[in-house]
C-alpha positions as CSV (number, residue, x, y, z in Angstrom):
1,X,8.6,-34.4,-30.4
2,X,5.3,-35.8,-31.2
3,X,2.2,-34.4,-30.2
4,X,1.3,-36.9,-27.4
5,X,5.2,-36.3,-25.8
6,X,4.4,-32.5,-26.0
7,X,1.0,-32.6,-24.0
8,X,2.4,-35.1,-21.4
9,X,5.2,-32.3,-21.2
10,X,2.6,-29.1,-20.6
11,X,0.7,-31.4,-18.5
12,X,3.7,-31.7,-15.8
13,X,5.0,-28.4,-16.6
14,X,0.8,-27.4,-15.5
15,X,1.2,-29.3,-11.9
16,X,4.8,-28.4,-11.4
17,X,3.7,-24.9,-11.7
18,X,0.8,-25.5,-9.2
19,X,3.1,-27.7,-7.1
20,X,5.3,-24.4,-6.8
21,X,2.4,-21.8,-6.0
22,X,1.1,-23.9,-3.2
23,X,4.7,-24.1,-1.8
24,X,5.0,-20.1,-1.6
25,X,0.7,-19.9,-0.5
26,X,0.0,-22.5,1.9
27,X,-3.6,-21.3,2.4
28,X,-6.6,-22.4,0.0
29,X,-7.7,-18.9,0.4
30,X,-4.5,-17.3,-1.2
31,X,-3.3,-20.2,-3.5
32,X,-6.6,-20.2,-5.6
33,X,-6.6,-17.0,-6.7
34,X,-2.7,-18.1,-8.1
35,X,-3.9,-21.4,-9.4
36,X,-6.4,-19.5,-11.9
37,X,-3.7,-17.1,-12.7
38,X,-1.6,-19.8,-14.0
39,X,-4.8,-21.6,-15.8
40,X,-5.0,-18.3,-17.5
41,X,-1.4,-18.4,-18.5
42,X,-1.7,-21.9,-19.8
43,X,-5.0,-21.6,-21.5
44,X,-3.6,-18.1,-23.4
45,X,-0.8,-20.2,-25.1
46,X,-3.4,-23.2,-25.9
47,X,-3.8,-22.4,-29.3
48,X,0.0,-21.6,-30.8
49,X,-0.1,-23.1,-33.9
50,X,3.5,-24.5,-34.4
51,X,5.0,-26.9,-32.5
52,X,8.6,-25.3,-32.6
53,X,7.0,-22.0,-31.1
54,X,4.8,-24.4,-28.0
55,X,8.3,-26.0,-27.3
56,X,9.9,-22.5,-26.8
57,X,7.0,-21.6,-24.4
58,X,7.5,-24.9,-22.3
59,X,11.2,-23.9,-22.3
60,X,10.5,-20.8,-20.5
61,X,8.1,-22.2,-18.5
62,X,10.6,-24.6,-17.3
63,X,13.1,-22.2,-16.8
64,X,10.4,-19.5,-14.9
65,X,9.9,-22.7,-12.6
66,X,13.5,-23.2,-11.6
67,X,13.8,-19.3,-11.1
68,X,10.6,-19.4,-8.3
69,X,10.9,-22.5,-6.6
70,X,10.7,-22.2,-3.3
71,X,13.9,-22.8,-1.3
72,X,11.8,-24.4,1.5
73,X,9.3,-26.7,-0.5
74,X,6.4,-27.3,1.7
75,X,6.2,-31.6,3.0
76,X,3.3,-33.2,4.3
77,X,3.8,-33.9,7.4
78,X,3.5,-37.8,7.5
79,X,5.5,-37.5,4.1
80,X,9.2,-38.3,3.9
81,X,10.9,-35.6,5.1
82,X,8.2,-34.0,6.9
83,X,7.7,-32.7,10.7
84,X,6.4,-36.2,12.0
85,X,8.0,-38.5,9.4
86,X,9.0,-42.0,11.6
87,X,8.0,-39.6,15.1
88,X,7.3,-42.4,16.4
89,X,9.5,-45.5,16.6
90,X,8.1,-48.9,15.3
91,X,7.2,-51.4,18.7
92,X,10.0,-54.1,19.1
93,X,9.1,-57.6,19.7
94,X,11.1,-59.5,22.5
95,X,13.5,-60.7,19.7
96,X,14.6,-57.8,18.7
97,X,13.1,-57.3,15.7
98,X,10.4,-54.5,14.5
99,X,7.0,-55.2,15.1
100,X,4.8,-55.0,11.2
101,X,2.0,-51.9,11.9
């Protein structure tokens, strides 16, 4: 894997990790203090100095994430899936057809 593949990799492994912690503390108050515990994690392993050994780390990492995500993943609420998602029904013209917001 070359160098740039790798740091794209820890990159998304880095926001999936934050993705999950905000999912399990919805407050800013209790997810921050998580979100610098995982900076610290991240920044510990910043220096391994063989590539074989950094893909072992992002293995686990990946692994870690599958083992804590949250089985109720927290949704915007104008997202898809969320608690208002299409609430409201689009106006209909007198033809039938839906009205463009």
């Amino acid at each position: 894997m070359s160098q740039t593949a790798h740091v794209a990799r820890v990159r998304s492994i880095y926001r999936r990790a934050l993705k999950t912690a905000s999912d399990w503390y919805l407050t800013l108050d209790t997810w921050r203090p998580q979100a610098l515990k995982i900076r610290d994690r991240f920044e510990a392993n910043r220096n391994v100095p063989s590539l074989r050994e950094a893909e072992q780390l992002c293995d686990a990492a990946e692994k870690e994430l599958e083992e804590y995500a949250h089985p109720d993943p927290y949704k915007f609420p104008l997202a898809p899936g969320g608690t208002k998602w299409e609430r409201s029904p689009f106006p209909m013209v007198s033809d039938g057809q839906k009205k463009d917001r």
